[in-house]
C-alpha positions as CSV (number, residue, x, y, z in Angstrom):
1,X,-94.3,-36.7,-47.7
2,X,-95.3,-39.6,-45.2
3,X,-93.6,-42.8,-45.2
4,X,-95.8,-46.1,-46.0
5,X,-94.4,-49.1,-43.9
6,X,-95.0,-51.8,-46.7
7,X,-97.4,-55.0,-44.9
8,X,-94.0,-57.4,-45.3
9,X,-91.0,-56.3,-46.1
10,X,-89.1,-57.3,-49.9
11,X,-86.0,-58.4,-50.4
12,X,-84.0,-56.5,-53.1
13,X,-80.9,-58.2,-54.5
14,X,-78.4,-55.9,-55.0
15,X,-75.3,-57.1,-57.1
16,X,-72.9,-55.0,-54.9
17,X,-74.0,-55.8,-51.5
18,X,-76.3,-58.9,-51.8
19,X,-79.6,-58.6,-50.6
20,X,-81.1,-56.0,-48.8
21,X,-84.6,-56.1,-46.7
22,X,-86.7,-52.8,-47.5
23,X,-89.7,-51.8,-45.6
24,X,-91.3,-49.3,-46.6
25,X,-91.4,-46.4,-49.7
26,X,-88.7,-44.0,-48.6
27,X,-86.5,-46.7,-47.6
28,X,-87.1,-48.6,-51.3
29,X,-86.8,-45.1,-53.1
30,X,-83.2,-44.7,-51.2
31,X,-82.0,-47.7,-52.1
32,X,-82.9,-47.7,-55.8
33,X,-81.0,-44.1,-56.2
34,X,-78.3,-46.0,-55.4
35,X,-78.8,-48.4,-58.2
36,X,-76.5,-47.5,-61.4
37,X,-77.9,-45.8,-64.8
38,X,-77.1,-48.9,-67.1
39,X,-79.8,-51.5,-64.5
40,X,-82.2,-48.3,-64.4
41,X,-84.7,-50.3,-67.4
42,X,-88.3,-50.5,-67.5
43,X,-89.2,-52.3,-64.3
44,X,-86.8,-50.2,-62.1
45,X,-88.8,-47.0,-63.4
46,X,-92.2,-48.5,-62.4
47,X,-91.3,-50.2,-58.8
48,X,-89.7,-46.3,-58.3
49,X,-92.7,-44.6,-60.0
50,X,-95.0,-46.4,-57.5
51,X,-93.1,-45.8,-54.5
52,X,-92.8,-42.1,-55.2
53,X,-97.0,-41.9,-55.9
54,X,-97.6,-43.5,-52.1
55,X,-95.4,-41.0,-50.8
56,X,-98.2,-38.4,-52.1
């Protein structure tokens, strides 16, 4: 699996640590496994879904 750099990094905020900047797909997939099962809805499942597909 390759990395893609993202063209601007996003801003995730994180209720237990604030906000974090992510840059690319493996760095937005690691911190999203860190999210807990009860926030894991609809929209959490897509944003990982599609940063799992441009690992491929």
């Amino acid at each position: 699996m390759n990395d893609v750099p993202f063209s601007e990094p996003i801003t995730l905020k994180l209720q237990s640590v604030g906000e974090r900047k992510v840059a690319s797909s493996w760095e937005a997939i690691e911190c999203m496994q860190q999210w807990p099962d009860r926030a894991r809805g609809r929209n959490w499942r897509a944003a990982y879904r599609a940063c799992r597909d441009a690992l491929d």
